[in-house]
N, C-alpha and C positions, 0 to 999 in steps of 0.2 A: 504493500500500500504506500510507503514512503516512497520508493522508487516511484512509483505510480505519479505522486504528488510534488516529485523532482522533479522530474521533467517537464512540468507544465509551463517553466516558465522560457525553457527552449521553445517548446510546439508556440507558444501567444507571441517571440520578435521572430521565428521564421512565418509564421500565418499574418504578420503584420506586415515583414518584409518584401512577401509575396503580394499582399493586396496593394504595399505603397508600387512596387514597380510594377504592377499590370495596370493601377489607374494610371498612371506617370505616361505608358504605353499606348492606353484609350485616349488621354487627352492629346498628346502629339496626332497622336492618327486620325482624330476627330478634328481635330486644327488644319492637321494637312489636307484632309478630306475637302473641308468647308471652302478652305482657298479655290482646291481646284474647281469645287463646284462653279467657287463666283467667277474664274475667269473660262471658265466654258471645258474644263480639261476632263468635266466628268467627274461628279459626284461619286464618294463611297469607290473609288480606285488606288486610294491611298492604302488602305490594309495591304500587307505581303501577303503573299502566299506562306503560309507558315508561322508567322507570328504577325504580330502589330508592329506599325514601321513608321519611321518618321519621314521626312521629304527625300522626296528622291530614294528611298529604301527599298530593295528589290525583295525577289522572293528568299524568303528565310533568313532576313534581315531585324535585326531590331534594334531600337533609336530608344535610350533612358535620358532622362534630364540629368542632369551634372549630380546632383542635391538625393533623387531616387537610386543610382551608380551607387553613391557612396553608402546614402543608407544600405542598400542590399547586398556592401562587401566586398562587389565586385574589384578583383585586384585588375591588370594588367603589366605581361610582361614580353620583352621582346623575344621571337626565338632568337635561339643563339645556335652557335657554329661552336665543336667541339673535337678533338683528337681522338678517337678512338681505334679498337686493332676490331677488324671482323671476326666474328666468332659463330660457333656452331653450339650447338644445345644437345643434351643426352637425357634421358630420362635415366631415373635412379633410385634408388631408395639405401635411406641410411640402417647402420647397424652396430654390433658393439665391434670394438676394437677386439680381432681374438687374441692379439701381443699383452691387452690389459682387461683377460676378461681370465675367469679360476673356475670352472666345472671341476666340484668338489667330490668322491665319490668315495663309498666306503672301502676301506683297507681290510676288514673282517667280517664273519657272521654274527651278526649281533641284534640285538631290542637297542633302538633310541629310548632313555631315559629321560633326558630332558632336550628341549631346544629352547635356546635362547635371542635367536635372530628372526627377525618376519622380513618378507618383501616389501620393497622399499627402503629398510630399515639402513642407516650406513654404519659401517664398521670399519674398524682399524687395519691395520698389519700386522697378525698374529692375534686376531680377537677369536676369543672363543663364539662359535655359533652352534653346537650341538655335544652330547656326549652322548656315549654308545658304550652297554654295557656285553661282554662276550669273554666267553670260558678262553678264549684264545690268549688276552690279558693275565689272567690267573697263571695259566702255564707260563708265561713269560716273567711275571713276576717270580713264580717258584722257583725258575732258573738263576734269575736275579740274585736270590737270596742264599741260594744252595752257593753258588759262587762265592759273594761275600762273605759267608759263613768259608769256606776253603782260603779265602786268601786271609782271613786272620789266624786261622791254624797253621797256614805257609811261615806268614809272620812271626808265630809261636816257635815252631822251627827253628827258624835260622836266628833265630835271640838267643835258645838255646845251644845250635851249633855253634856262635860264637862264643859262646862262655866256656864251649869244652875243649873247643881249640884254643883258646887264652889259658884253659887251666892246664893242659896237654904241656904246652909251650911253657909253662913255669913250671910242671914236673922234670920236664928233658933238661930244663937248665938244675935241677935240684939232681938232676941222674938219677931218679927218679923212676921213670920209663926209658924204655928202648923209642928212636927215633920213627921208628914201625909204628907205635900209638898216633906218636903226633901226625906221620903223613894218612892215619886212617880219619882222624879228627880233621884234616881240611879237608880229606874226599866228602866227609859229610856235609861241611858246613857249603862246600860246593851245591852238593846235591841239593840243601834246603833253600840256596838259593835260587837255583832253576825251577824248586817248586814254587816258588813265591811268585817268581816272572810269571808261570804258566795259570797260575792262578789268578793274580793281578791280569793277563790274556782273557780269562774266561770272564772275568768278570766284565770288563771291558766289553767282550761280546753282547754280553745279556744287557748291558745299558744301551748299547745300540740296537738291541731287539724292541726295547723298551720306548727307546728316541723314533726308533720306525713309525711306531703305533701314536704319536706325538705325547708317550710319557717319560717323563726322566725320575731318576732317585732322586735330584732335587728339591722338587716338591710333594715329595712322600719319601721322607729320609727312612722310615718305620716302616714303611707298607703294609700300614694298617685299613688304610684310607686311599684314596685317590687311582681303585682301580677302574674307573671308567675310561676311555679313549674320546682324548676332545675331538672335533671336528674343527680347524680354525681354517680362518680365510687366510691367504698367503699374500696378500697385499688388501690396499683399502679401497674399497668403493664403497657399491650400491647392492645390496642383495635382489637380484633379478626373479630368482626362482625358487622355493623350496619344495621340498616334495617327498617330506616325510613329517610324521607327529609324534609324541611322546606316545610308546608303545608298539611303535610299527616296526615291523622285522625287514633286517636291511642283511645284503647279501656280499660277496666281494665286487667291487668295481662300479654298485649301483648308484646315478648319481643322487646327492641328497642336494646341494645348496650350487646356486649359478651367482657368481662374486663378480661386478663388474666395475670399471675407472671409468666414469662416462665419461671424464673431461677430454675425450681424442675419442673420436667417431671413426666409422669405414663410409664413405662412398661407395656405394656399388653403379655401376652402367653398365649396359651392353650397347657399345657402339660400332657403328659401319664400318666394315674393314677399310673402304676406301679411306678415313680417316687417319689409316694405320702410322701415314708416314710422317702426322704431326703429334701421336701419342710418344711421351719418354717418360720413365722415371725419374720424379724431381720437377716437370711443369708443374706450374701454379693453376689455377682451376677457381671459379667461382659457383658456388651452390648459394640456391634459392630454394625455399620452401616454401608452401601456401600457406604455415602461421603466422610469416612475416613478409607480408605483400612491401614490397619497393626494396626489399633489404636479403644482402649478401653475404656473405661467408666466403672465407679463406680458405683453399685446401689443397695439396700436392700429392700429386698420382706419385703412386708407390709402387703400382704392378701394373704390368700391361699383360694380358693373357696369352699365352703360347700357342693357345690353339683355337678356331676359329669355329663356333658354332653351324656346322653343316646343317642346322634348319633353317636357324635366322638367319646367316651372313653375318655373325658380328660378335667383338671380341669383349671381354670381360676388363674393364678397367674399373681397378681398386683407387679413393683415393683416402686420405688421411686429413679428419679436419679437426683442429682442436674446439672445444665446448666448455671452456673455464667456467660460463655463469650455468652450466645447464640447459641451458634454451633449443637446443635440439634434442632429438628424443629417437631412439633406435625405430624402425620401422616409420618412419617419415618418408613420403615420397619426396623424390629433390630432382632440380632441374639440373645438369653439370653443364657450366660453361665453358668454352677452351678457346683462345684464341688462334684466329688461322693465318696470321699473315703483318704485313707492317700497318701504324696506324696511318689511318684518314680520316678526313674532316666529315663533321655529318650533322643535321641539325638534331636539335631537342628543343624541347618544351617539358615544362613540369607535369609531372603526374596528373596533378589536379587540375590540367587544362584540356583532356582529354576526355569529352562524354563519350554514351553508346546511343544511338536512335537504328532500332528493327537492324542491330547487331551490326552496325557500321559504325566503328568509329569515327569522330569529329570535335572540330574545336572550332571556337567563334573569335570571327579576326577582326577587329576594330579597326574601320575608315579614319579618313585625315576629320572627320565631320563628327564620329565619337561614335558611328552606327555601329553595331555587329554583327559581320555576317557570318552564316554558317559555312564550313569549309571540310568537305571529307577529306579524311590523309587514310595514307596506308602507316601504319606505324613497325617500324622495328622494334630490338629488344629493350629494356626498361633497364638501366642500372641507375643506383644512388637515388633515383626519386626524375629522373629525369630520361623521358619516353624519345628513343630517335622516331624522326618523320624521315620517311624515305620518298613520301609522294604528299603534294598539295599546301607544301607553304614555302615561303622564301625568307631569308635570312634576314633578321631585323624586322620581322613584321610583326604588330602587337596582337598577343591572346587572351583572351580573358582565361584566369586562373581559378583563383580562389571565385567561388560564387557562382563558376561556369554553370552549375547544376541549376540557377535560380533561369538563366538563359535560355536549358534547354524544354526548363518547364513552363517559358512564357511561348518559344517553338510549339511545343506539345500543344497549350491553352491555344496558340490564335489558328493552327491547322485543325481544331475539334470546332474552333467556329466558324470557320471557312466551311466545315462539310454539313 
């Protein structure tokens, strides 16, 4: 209802702005009219075809007073003459970067116990997003511990060997023992050394059995606690996809969670192979999308495809666009622009100078006398906010811009009373 009640106060100066320039319209044309009447030129010949017209105003012409112009906004600007390089268009659709995207999947057979990430949600580098609990873990811990349990007996060992080769080595000097004792006293302390190595080995194994499954003895110095297996993202994004819940049985290699860096997109196209021999990796590229009419994006082809599709005729170019604020979104269709050649001059006119009437474009070009006429163009492509004409105006000629639309609704209003 507030919305409703906002707007009223737009709808009361554009319903105002319309009835001041169509009376402004009637009275010129009713002026012009009368004159010609009184000098014999014929009454009621003054209206255009097409709209209300002022003196001398042809078909699809129309004549505002200075004072009605201004009220209704109307800008005026000249076309102008520009540099540009020609280009060709591809149709595309955008997607994630696979270089900064983590399809997460499970390492074991196991029940999800808990999940702690939902779609959409963003998460870090190395943030946990699930655990998973499985008998596979337990054997791996038991290894763990049987090892560490061995290398502190290795270590019992050779504390001991040393203390009997030190004691050995103070009876041979006491003569004491035969020197036979002492060299059987370092074959041991030998031996409980290499036990220690091989044990300190095993243990070492079982901690990288444990690092596989993303658990370390770190954070379960006891392994009392902490045998479930996290599921973590391996960089930070946007969680795309999940596709398990607390309780669901998960297999080896199924995936659970889709991790992705929106900030660098992929470009995808399929273009004409004739194209072939201005595609490289490293051109610059412009993409447009339908969420942001007049506005471009940055982006440089990465791949050019190797092989040529035998249905369509046409090859697969990959491009790279970065997306800092987010503003593009994976599965967006995109227009790719590429340039073909050196630039040349070409004109333009702004966006907003440009109507459609029964799907022809047109802009209204203002006489030295202040009239507007209607003028069809053919128009090229749109960059920055600024449309080239390839056909129907000339360089420095003035168009109405801003307010074109109030123009083409007075067009509209005088050809509904003409019929």
């Amino acid at each position: 209802m507030n919305e409703r009640v906002n707007r009223w106060p737009y709808a009361v100066v554009a319903a105002i702005a319309l009835a001041v320039v169509g009376a402004a319209v009637y009275r010129i044309a009713s002026r012009d009219g009368g004159a010609r009447s009184a000098d014999g030129s014929g009454a009621g010949s003054a209206t255009a075809a097409g709209a209300g017209a002022g003196a001398g105003a042809g078909a699809g012409a129309i004549a505002l007073a200075d004072a009605s112009r201004a009220l209704a906004g109307i800008g005026v600007e000249p076309v102008r003459v520009v540099r540009r390089v020609a280009r060709f268009e591809a149709p595309g659709v955008l997607a994630v970067n696979e270089k900064r995207t983590a399809r997460l999947g499970s390492m074991v057979e196991g029940v999800v116990v808990r999940t702690m990430a939902d779609v959409g949600d963003r998460v870090g580098r190395g943030q946990t997003l699930a655990e998973l609990h499985s008998p596979v873990v337990h054997v791996t811990w038991a290894d763990y511990r049987k090892a560490a349990a061995e290398r502190r007996r290795a270590e019992t060992d050779l504390l001991f060997a040393d203390d009997a080769l030190a004691r050995a080595r103070r009876l041979l000097a006491d003569k004491a023992i035969s020197p036979q004792e002492v060299a059987r006293a370092e074959v041991d302390r030998v031996a409980a050394a290499e036990a220690l190595e091989m044990a300190r080995t095993e243990l070492r194994r079982s901690e990288e059995a444990l690092e596989h499954y993303g658990v370390t003895n770190a954070e379960d110095p006891s392994g009392e606690s902490g045998e479930s297996i996290p599921v973590r993202s391996p960089l930070a994004g946007v969680v795309l996809e999940r596709t398990i819940t607390e309780g669901s049985a998960v297999t080896p290699g199924q995936q659970v969670y889709v991790v992705s860096d929106l900030s660098s997109l992929w470009a995808i196209a399929e273009v004409a192979e004739a194209q072939l021999p201005i595609l490289a990796a490293g051109r610059p590229v412009s993409i447009a999308v339908a969420a942001y009419p007049g506005e471009t994006f940055a982006g440089t082809i990465t791949f050019v495809g190797d092989v040529i599709n035998p249905k369509t005729r046409r090859v697969t170019v990959r491009c790279e666009v970065p997306n800092p604020g987010g503003r593009l979104k994976p599965e967006m269709y995109a227009s790719l622009s590429l340039g073909t050649g050196e630039p040349h001059e070409v004109l333009v006119v702004p966006a907003a100078a440009i109507q459609e009437l029964t799907g022809r474009p047109l802009v209204f070009v203002q006489d030295e006398k202040g009239v507007f006429h209607r003028r069809d163009v053919v128009l090229g492509p749109d960059e920055e906010g600024l449309v080239e004409v390839r056909e129907g105006l000339r360089a420095g000629e003035p168009v109405a811009t801003t307010g074109s639309f109030l123009l083409k609704s007075e067009l509209l209003e005088g050809a509904l009373a003409e019929d």
